[in-house]
C-alpha positions in Angstrom: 118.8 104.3 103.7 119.7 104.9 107.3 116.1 105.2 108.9 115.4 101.8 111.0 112.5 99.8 112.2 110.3 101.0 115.7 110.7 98.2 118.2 111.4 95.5 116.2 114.7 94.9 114.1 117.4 97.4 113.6 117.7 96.8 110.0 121.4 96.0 109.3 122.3 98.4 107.2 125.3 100.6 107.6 128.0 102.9 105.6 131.7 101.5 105.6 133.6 104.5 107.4 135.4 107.0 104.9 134.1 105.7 102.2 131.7 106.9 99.2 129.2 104.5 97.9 129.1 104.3 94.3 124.8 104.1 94.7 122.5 106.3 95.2 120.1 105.5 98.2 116.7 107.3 97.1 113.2 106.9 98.4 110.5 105.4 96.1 109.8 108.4 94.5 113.5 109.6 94.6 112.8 112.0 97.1 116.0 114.2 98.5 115.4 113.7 101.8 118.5 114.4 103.9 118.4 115.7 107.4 115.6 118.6 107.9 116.1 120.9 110.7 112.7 122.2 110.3 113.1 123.2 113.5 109.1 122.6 114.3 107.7 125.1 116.5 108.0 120.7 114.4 81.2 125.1 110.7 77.4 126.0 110.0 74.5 126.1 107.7 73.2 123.0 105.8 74.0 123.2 102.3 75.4 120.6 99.4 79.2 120.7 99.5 80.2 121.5 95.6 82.3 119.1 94.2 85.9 120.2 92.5 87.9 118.7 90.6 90.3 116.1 90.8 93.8 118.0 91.9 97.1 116.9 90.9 100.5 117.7 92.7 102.6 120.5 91.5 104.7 123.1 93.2 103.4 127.0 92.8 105.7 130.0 92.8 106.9 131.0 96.2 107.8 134.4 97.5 111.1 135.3 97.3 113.7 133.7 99.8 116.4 133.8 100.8 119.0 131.3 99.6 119.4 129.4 102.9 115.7 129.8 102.9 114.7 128.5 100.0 117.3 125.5 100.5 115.1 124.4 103.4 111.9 125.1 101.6 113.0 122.7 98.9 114.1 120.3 100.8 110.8 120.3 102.8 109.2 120.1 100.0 111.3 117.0 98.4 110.3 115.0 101.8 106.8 115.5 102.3 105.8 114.7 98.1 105.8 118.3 96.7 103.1 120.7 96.8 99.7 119.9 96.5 97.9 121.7 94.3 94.1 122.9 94.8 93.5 126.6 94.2 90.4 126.3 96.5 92.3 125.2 99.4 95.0 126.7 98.7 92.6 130.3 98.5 91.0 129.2 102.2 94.1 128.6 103.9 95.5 132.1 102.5 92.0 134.0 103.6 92.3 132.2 107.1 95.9 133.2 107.7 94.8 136.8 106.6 92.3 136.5 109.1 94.3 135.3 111.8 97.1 137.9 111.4 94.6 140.7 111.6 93.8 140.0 114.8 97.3 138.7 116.3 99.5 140.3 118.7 101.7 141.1 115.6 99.7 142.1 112.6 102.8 143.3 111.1 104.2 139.9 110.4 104.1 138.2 107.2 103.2 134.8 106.5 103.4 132.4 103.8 101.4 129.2 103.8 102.4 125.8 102.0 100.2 122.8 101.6 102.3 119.9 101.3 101.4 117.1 99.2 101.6 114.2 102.4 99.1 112.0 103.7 100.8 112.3 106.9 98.9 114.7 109.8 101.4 117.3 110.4 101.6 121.4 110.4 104.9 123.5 111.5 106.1 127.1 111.2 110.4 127.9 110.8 111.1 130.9 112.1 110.5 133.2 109.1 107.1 132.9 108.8 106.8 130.1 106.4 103.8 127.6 107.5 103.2 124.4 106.4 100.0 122.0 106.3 99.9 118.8 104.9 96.7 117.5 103.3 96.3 114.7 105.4 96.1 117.2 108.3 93.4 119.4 106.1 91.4 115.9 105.3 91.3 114.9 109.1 89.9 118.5 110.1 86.1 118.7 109.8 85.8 122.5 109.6 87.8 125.8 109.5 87.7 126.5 113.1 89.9 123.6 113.8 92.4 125.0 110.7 92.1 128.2 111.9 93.1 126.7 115.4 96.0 124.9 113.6 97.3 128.0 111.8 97.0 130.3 114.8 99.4 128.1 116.9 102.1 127.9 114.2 101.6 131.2 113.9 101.8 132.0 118.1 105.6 129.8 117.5 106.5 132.2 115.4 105.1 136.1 117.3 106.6 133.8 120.4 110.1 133.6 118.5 110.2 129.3 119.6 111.0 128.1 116.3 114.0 130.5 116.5 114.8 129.9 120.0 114.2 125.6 119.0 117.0 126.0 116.5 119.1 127.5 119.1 118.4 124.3 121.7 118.9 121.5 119.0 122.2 123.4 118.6 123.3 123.4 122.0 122.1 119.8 122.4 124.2 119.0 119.2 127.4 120.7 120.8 127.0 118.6 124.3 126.7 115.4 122.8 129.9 115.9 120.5 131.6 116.9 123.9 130.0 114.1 125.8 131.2 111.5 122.8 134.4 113.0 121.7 135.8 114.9 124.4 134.5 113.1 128.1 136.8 110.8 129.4 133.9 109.2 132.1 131.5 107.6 130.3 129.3 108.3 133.1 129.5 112.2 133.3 129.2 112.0 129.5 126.3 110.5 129.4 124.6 112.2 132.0 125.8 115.3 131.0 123.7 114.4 127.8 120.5 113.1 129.4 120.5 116.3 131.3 120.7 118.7 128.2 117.8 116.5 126.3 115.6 116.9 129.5 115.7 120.6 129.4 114.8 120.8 125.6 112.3 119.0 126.2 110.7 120.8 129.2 111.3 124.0 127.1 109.7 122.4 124.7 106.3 121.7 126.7 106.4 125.0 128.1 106.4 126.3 124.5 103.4 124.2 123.5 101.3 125.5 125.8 101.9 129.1 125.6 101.3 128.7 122.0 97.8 127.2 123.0 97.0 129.7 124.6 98.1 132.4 121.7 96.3 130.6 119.4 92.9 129.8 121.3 93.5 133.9 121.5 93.7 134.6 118.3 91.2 132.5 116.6 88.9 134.0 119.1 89.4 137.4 117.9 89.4 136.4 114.3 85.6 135.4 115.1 86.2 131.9 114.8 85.3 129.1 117.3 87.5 128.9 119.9 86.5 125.2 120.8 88.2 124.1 116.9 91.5 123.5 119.2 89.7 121.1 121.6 87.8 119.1 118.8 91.2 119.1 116.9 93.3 117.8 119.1 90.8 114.7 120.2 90.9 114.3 116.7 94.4 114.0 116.4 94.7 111.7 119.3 91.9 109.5 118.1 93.9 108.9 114.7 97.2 108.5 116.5 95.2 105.7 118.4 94.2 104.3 115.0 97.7 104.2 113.8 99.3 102.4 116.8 97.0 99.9 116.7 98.3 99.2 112.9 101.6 99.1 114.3 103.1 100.4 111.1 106.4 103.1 111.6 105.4 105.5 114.7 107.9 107.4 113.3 106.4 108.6 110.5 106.2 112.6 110.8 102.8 113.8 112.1 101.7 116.7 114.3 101.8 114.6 117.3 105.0 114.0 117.1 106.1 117.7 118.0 102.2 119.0 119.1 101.3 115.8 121.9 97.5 116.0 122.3 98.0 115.1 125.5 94.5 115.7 127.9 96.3 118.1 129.8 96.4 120.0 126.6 93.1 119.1 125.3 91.7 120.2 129.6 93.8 123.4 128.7 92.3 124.3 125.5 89.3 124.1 126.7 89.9 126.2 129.7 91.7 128.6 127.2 88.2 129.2 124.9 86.0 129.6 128.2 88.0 132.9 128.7 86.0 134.0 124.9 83.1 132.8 125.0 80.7 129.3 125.5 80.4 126.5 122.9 78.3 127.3 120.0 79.7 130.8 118.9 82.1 131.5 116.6 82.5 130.5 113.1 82.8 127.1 112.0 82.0 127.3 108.5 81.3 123.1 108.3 79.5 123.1 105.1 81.8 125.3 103.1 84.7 123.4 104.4 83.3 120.0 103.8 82.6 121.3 100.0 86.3 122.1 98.9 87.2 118.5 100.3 85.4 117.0 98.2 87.0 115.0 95.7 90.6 115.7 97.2 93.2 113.2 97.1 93.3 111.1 100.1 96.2 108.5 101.5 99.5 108.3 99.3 99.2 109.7 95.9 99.7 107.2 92.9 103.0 109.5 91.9 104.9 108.0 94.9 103.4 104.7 95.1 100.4 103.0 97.1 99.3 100.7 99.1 96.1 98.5 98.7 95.5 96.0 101.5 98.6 93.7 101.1 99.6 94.8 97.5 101.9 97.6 96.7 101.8 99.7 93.6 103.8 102.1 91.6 102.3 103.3 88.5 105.2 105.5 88.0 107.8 103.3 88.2 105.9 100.2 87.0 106.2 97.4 89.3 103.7 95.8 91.8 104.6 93.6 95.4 102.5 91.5 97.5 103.4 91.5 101.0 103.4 87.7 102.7 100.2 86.9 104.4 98.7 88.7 107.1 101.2 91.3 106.7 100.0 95.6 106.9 102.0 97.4 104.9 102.5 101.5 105.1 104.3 103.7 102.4 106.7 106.0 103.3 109.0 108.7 101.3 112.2 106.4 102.6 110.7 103.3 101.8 107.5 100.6 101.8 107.2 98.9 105.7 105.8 96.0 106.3 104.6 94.6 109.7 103.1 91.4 110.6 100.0 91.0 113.5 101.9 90.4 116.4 104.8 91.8 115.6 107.4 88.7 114.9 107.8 89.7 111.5 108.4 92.7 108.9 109.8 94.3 105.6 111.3 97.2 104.3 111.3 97.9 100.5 113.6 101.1 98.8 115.1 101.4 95.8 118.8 102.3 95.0 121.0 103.2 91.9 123.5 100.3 91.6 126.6 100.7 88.9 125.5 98.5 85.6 129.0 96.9 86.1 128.3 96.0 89.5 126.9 92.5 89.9 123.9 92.1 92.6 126.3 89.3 94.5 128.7 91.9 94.7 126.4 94.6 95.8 125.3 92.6 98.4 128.5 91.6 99.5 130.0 95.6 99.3 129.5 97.3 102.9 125.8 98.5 103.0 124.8 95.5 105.0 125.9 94.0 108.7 126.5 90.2 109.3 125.9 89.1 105.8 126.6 85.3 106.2 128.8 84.9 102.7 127.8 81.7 102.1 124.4 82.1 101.7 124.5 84.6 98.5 122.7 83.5 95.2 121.6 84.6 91.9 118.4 83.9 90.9 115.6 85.5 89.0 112.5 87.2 89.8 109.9 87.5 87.1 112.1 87.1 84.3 114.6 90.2 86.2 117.9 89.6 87.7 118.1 89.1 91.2 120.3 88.1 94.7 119.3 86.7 97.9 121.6 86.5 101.2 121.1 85.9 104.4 121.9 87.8 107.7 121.7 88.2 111.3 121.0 91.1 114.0 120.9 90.5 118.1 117.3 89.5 118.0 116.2 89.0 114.3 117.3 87.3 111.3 117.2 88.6 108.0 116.4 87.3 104.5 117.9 89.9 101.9 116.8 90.2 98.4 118.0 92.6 95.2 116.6 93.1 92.0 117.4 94.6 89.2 114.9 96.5 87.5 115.5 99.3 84.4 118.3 101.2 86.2 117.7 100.6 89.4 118.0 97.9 92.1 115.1 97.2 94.9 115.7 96.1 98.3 113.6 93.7 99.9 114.5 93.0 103.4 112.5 90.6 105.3 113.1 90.2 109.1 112.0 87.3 111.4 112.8 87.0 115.3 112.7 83.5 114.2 113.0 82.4 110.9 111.9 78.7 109.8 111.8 76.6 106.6 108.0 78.1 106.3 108.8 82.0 107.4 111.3 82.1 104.4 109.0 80.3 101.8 106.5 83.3 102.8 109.4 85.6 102.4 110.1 84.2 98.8 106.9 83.4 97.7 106.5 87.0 98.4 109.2 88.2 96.6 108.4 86.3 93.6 105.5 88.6 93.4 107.2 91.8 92.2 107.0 92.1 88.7 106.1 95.0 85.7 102.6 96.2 85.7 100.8 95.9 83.2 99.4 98.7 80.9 95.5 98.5 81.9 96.6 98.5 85.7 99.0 101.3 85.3 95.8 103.1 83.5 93.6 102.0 86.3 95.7 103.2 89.1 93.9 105.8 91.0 94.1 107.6 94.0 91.5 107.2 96.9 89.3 110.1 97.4 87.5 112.2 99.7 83.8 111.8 99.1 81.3 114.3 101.1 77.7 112.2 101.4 74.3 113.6 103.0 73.1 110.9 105.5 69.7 109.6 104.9 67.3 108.3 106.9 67.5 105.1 108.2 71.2 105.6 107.8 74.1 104.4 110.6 77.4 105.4 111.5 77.8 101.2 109.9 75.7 101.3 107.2 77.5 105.0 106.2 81.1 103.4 107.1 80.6 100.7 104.8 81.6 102.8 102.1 84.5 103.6 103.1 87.6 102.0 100.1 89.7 100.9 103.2 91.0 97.5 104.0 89.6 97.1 107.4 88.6 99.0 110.7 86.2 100.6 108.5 83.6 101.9 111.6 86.9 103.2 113.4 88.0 104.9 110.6 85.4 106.9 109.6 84.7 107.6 113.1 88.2 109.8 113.3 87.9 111.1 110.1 84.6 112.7 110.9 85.6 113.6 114.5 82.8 111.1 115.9 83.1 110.2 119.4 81.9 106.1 119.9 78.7 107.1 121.6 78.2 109.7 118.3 75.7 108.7 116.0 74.6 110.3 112.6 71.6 112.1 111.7 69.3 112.6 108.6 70.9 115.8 106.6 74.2 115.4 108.1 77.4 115.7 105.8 79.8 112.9 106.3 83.2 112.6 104.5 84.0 108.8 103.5 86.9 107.7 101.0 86.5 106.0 98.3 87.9 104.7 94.7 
């Protein structure tokens, strides 16, 4: 695994030069991740939603592709969990891009949409018309304006050629930095040779955002949806962004955000951009409906990859369950399981790799995936009855308590890092570690997904009294606030439909 920890340590973790590795480095779900150059260009009448059925991953027959094509769409697929299957969903997002096209600038292009099986809030087009939309992005929205909006600006990258001309800026950027490292004699003119080239793509990149508002706004307008979908969208997205920061678990987890900023520059903008159609209020929102095929969907991670329940991590799949050390947020990943502690002194990483049988776990440790090892701190031990090693190692400003275990065929990782690591800090880290173990056959039968839930709110009921059922760990007000697209000063009213997750 190469990917590293946000502001805190730089896991030590490294490749010996020209050599091949006899493991296999895999996420916890084995996912073939690799490097993606996705090039990203990344409601209504009261009625009772109707509940559907319980979905369950799976990947549908795509349209024909081309072989580089369908390369990247499999790849795309591998890192964002698969396809998520829900034929109603899957039916809306199709009608709504039909929609949309009709009244584009280009009605003559062809789309294909993809909803990937992710928790993570993200959408992005590549540049031959194949969308994507991840059902933590479809769980966040609170009607099909705000898809719409969503689909309409992929769709403006794509009639605006960006995710073409995107690919053709990463490429450039890619050739000056091999010149600036390889071939620049001043360090100086290489590096500012660099800085200059990663300042343009990222102007362009702006620049591109915003005409594609504006395309969008366009054509969701036309499409005789509600314009304003964009502006409620994006506060949305910011609020949850908000949410996640203050968790302090990996920022660099992929989201829409990350290539779509809902800056309020862009949020002023996309209002100014639905003014030129028409005034809040008109246009179709199409709440109710919306609300109704969310209900019962699959919400967070899905049990298939792993999940996370306050401190406790568990993988029904693969059969083992960890307790993170006290106080500790954890946050699954495709690369791995991160852990961070309030304040920020202390984290984990957990990940999974295929270690020879012939191979002992000293000597794994010991072989080149891993900085600074101090030598003389490798042991064997066991964990739960499985073998294991610990070692200890040191980074710039952390310290690092290393564990391996062997489990079936595989190996996991545990790496715990301290920016100060005492007698106690590494009794929390092995206490901790002594907590991985099999599960057992009623918890692996009782391990289920969290789910949307669409309620009616009574009378007499509060944004509180509602948010209290919400299956979440904590900030339970907050987050049913963003996932319902409720301002602070928004309260609930008798008849209103809420979404809230639960077990």
């Amino acid at each position: 695994m190469t990917a590293l920890w946000p502001h805190s340590p730089s896991w030590p973790t490294r490749r010996a030069a020209g050599k091949r590795r006899p493991e296999r480095a895999s996420g916890l779900a084995f996912a073939a991740l690799g490097a993606l150059s996705l090039a990203l260009a990344a409601c209504s009448t009261a009625r009772i939603p109707t509940v559907q059925a319980p979905s369950a991953p799976a990947v549908r027959q795509q349209a024909e592709l081309a072989p580089g094509e369908a390369r990247e769409h499999m790849r795309i697929l591998a890192a964002y969990g698969g396809q998520y299957d829900s034929p109603q969903i899957q039916t809306m997002l199709d009608k709504t891009v039909d929609r949309l096209v009709a009244a584009s600038e280009r009605p003559d292009l062809r789309y294909q949409v993809t909803m990937l099986n992710s928790p993570a809030v993200n959408a992005f087009a590549l540049p031959n018309g194949q969308l994507y939309v991840t059902r933590g992005l479809i769980a966040l929205a609170n009607d099909q304006s705000e898809v719409a909006s969503v689909m309409a600006h992929e769709m403006a990258h794509v009639i605006a050629r960006h995710a073409a001309i995107r690919e053709d800026q990463a490429r450039q950027a890619a050739l000056v930095n091999r010149v600036a490292n390889d071939l620049l004699s001043d360090p100086q003119l290489g590096a500012l040779a660099l800085a200059k080239s990663k300042i343009a793509l990222a102007n362009f990149s702006r620049a591109q955002e915003f005409e594609a508002d504006g395309i969008g706004v366009g054509i969701s307008a036309r499409a005789g949806y509600d314009p304003y979908g964009a502006e409620r969208f994006l506060t949305s997205m910011g609020h949850n962004a908000q949410l996640r920061a203050q968790r302090a678990i990996d920022p660099r987890a992929p989201d829409f955000l990350s290539s779509h900023p809902a800056t309020p520059e862009r949020v002023t903008n996309a209002v100014a951009n639905a003014r030129q159609y028409t005034g809040p209020g008109a246009g179709a929102r199409d709440k109710a409906d919306y609300l109704g095929l969310l209900n019962g969907m699959v919400y967070g991670e899905d049990p298939s990859e792993g999940f996370v329940r306050g401190r406790k991590f568990l993988h029904p799949k693969l059969g083992f369950t960890f307790t993170a050390p006290e106080g500790f947020t954890l946050d699954n990943s495709a690369q791995a399981v991160f852990g961070v502690k309030e304040g920020g002194a202390q984290a984990l990483r957990l990940d999974v790799v295929r270690v020879p049988a012939e191979q002992t776990l000293p000597e794994y440790l010991m072989s080149g995936w891993i900085e600074n090892i101090d030598a003389k701190s490798v042991e064997e031990q066991t964990v739960s009855g499985f073998p294991a090693a610990t070692a200890t190692a040191n980074g710039d400003q952390w310290t690092f308590r290393l564990y391996v275990v062997r489990f079936g065929s595989e190996v996991y990782r545990v790496i715990f890092a301290a920016k100060k690591r005492t007698d106690a800090v590494d009794k929390s880290f092995r206490d901790s570690l002594h907590t991985f173990r099999r599960m057992t056959v009623a918890e692996m039968a009782h391990a289920q997904p969290l789910r949307l839930k669409v309620v009616q709110v009574k009378a007499g009921d509060t944004v509180d009294k509602v948010a209290r059922r919400m299956a979440v760990s904590d900030r339970h007000v907050e987050r049913f606030r963003v996932l319902n697209g409720l301002a602070e000063k928004d309260r609930v009213k008798p008849g209103d439909y809420m979404k809230v997750v639960v077990e």
